[in-house]
C-alpha positions in Angstrom: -84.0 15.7 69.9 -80.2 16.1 69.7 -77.7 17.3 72.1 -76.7 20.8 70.7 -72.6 21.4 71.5 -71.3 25.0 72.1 -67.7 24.8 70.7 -65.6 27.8 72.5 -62.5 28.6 70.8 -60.0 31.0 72.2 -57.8 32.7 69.7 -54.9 35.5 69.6 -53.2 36.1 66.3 -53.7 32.4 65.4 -54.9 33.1 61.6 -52.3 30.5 61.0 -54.0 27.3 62.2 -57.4 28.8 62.9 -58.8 28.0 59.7 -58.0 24.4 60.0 -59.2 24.3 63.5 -62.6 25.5 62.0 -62.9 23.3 58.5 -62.3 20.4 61.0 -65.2 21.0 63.0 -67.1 21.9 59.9 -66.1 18.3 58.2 -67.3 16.6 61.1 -70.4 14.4 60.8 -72.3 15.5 63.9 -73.9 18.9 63.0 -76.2 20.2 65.9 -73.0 22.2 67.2 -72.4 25.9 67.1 -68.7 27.5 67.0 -68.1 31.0 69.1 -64.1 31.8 68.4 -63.5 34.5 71.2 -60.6 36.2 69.9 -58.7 38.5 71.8 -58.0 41.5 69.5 -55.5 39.5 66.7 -53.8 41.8 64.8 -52.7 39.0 61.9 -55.4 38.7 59.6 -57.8 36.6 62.1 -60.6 39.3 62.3 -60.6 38.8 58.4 -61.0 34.8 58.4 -63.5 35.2 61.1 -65.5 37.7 59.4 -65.3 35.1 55.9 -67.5 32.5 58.2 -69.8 34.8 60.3 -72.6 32.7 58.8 -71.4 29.5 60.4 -70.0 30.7 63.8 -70.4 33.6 66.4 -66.7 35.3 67.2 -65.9 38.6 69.2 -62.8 40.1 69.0 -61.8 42.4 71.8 -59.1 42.7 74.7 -59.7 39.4 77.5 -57.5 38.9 80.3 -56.0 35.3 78.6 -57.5 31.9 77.3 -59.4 31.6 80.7 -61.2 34.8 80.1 -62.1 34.2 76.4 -63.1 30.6 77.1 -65.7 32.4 80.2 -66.5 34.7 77.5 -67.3 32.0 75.2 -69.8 30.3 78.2 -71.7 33.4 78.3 -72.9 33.2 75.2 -73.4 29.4 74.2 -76.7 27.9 74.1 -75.6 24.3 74.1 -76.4 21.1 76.1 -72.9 20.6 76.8 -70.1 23.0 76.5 -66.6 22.1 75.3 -63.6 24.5 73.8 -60.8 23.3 71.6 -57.9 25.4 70.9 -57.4 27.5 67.7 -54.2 25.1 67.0 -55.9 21.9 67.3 -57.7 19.9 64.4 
């Protein structure tokens, strides 16, 4: 049995760089992983991207109090063995 990874990534109005952020998770070789983006109510297009990959990641889009509050968000709903986030800027 592998260890499954719940990725938490915390997102405002990042449609910019979000979509790299997820096609370099998705390229990596290591697949027992799941992907919640916790967005907090983007108005540039995000909701859209996120939407285009529902069938690879779980995402809510809704008010939070900041990145801690998304990334708690995020917690709530993972099912991993170990629990990580990376930032919607970072590839």
């Amino acid at each position: 049995m592998s260890v499954k990874f719940s990725i938490i990534i915390p997102s405002l109005n990042s449609k910019l760089y979000l979509d790299q952020c997820l096609k370099s998770i998705f390229n990596q070789s290591y697949k027992n992983y799941e992907i919640i983006v916790i967005d907090g109510g983007s108005k540039d297009g995000t909701v859209e991207l996120l939407k285009s990959c529902q069938n690879k990641i779980k995402w809510i889009s809704e008010s939070d109090n900041g990145q801690a509050d998304a990334i708690n968000k995020g917690i709530k709903l993972s099912s991993g063995n170990w629990i990580t986030w990376q930032n919607s800027d970072d590839y």
